[in-house]
C-alpha positions as CSV (number, residue, x, y, z in Angstrom):
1,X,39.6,12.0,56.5
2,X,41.4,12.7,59.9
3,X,43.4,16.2,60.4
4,X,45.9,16.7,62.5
5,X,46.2,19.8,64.1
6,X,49.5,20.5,64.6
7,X,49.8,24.4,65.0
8,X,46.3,24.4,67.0
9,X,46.8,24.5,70.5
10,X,44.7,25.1,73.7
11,X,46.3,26.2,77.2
12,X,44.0,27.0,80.4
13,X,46.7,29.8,80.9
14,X,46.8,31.4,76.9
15,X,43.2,33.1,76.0
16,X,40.9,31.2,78.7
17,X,41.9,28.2,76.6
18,X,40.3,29.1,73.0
19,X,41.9,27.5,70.4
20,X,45.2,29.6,69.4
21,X,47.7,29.1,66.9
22,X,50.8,27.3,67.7
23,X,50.5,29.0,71.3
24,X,50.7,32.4,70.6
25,X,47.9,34.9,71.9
26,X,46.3,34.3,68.5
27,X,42.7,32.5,68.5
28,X,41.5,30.5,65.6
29,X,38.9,33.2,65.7
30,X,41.2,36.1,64.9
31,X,42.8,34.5,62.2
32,X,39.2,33.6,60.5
33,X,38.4,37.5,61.5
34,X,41.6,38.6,59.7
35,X,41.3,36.2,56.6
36,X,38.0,37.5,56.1
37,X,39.1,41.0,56.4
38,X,42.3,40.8,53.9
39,X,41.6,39.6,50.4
40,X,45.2,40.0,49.9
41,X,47.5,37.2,51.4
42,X,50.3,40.0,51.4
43,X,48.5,42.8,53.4
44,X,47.2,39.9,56.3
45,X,50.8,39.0,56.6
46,X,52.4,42.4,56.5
47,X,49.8,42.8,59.9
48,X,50.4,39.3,61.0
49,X,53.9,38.8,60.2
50,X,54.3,35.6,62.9
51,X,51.8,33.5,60.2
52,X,53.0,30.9,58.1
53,X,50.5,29.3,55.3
54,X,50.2,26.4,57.4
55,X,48.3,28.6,59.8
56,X,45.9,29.8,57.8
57,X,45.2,26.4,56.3
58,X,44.8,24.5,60.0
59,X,42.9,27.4,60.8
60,X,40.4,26.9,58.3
61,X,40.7,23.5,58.6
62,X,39.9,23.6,62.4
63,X,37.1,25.4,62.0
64,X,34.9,23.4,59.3
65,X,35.9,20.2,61.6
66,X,34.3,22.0,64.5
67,X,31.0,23.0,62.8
68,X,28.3,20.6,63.0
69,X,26.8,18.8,60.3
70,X,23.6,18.9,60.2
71,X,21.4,20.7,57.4
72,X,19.4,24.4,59.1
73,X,16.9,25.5,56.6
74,X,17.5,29.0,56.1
75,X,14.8,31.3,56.0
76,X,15.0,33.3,52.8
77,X,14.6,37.5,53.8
């Protein structure tokens, strides 16, 4: 299933060239941090008012497709 990324872009000149959000001084990263932080769609977008859904979903989407794979066992604690 390919994905286009749309709203993902990276520029040399715009955070050292992390992956932002349609350009803005917004990593991927942040936006992961911030959907983590706010179980309420509401409140994330009250503090991030420049975010559309289509953010968040490309985002997320971004983000599995640039994990890798492969199984880690996971040592239990």
């Amino acid at each position: 299933m390919a994905t286009t990324f749309d709203r993902i872009t990276r520029d040399p000149k715009v955070m050292n060239g992390q992956p932002c959000v349609r350009g803005m001084r917004l990593t991927v990263r942040r936006v992961l941090e911030a959907m983590s932080s706010y179980s309420n769609r509401d409140e994330l977008f009250a503090e991030f008012p420049e975010l559309e859904n289509e953010d968040l979903r490309q985002a997320l989407a971004f983000a599995a497709a640039s994990l890798d794979d492969k199984t880690v066992e996971v040592q239990n604690a």
